[in-house]
One Martini backbone bead per residue (centre of mass of N, CA, C, O) as a GRO file, in nm:
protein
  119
    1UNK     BB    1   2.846   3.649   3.679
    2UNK     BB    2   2.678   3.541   3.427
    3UNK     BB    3   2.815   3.673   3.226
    4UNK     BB    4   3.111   3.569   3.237
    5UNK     BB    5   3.073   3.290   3.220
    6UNK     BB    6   2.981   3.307   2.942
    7UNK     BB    7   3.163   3.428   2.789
    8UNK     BB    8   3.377   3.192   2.882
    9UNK     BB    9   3.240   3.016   2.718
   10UNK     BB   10   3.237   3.152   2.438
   11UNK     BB   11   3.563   3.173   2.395
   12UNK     BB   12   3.664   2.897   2.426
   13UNK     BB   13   3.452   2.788   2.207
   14UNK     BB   14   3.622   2.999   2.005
   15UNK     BB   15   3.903   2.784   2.054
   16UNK     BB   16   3.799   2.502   1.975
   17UNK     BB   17   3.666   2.636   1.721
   18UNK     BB   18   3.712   2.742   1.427
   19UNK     BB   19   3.632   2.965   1.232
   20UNK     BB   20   3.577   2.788   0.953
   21UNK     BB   21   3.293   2.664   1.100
   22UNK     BB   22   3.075   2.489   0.949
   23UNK     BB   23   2.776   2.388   0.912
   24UNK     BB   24   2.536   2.225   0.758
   25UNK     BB   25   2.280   2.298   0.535
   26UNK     BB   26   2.133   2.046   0.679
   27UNK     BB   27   2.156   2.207   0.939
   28UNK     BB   28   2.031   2.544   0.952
   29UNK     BB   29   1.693   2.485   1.052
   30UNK     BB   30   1.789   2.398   1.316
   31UNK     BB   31   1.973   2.653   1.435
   32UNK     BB   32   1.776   2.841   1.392
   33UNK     BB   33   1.517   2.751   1.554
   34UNK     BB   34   1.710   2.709   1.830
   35UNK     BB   35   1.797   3.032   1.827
   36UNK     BB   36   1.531   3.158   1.857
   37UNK     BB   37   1.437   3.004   2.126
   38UNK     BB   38   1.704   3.102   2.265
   39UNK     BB   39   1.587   3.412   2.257
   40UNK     BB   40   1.349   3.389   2.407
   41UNK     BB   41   1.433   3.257   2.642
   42UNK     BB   42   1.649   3.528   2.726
   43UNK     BB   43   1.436   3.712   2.739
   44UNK     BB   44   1.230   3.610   2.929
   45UNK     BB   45   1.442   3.640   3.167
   46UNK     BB   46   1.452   3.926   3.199
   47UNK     BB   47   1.154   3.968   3.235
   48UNK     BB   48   1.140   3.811   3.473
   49UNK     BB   49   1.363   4.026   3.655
   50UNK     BB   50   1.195   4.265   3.589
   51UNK     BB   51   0.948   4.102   3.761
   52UNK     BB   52   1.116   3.921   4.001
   53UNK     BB   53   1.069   3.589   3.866
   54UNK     BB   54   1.347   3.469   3.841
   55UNK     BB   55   1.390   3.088   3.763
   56UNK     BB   56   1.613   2.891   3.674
   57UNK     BB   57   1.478   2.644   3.638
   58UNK     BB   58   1.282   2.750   3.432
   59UNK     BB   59   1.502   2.862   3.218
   60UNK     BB   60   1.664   2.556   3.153
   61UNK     BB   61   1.422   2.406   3.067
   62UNK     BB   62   1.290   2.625   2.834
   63UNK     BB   63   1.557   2.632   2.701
   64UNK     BB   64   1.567   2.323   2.607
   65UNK     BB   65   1.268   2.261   2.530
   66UNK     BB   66   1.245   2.461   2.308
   67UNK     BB   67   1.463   2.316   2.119
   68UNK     BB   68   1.378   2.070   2.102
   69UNK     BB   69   1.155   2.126   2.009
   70UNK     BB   70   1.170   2.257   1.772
   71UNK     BB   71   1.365   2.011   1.627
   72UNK     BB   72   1.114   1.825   1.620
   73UNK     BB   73   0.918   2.021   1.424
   74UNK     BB   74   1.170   2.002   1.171
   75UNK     BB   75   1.212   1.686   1.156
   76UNK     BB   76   0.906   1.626   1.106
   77UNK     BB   77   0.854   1.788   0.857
   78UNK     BB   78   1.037   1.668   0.713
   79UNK     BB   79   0.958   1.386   0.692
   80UNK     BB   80   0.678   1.478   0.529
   81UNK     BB   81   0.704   1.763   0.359
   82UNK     BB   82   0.656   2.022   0.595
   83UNK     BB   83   0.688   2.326   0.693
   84UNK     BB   84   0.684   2.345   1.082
   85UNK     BB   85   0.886   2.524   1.135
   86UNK     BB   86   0.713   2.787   1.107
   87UNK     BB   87   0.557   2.749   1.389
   88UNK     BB   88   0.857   2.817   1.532
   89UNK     BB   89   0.869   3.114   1.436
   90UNK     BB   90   0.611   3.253   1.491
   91UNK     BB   91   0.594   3.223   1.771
   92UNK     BB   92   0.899   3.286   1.872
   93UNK     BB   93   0.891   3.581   1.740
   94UNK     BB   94   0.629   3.678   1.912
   95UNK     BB   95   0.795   3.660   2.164
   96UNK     BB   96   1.026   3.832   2.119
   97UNK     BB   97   0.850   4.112   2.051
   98UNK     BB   98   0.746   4.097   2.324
   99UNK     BB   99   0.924   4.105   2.510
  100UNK     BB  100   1.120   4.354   2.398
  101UNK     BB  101   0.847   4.552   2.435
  102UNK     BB  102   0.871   4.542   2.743
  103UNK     BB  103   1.204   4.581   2.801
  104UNK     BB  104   1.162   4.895   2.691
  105UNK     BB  105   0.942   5.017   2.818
  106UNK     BB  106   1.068   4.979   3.105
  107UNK     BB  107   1.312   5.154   3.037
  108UNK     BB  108   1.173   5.427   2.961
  109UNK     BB  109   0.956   5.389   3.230
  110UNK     BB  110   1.224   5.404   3.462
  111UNK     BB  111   1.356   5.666   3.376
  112UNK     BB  112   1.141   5.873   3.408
  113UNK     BB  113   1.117   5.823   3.700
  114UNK     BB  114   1.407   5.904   3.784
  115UNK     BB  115   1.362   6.161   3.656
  116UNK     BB  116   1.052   6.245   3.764
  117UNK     BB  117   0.867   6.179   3.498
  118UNK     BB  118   0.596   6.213   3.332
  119UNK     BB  119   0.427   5.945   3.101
   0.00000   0.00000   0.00000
């Protein structure tokens, strides 16, 4: 139900701005880390989900807390002149391909499982 929802909330959104919407390129860093940690705060879902434990307020906290600071640690880095922006890429980074590689190893020994097969 919960992937239908987003669809349809996806679609709207792209009923309601044009194609051919681009964000100004000073704000760049700023969507592409705060896309980073919502792609992080959703992989993170999922394995919540596989392990059973998945609380949707926490991933909604999660999901906005995390975009939020990630924006601030890009903003605030800007204002000093210091690419801060890059420790929210290296963090979020490492949590994405650590949840995908969770993600991956349950989906193929859990086939494994379904199918008899030791290993």
């Amino acid at each position: 139900m919960w992937i239908i929802l987003g669809l349809l909330v996806g679609v709207f959104i792209g009923l309601i701005f044009p194609p051919d919407f681009y964000p100004p390129y000073i704000y760049s860093k700023y969507i592409s880390v705060s896309f980073l940690a919502g792609i992080d705060s959703v992989l993170g879902a999922v394995r919540a989900g596989i392990e059973k434990k998945f609380n949707i307020n926490i991933f909604l906290s999660g999901f906005f807390t995390n975009a939020l600071l990630a924006a601030m640690l890009t903003w605030f880095g800007d204002q000093l002149g210091v690419d801060l922006y890059l420790a929210a890429v290296v963090t979020f980074g490492v949590r994405v391909f650590d949840n995908l590689a969770y993600i991956r190893r349950d989906i193929i020994l859990g086939r494994k499982k379904d199918l008899g097969v030791e290993g």
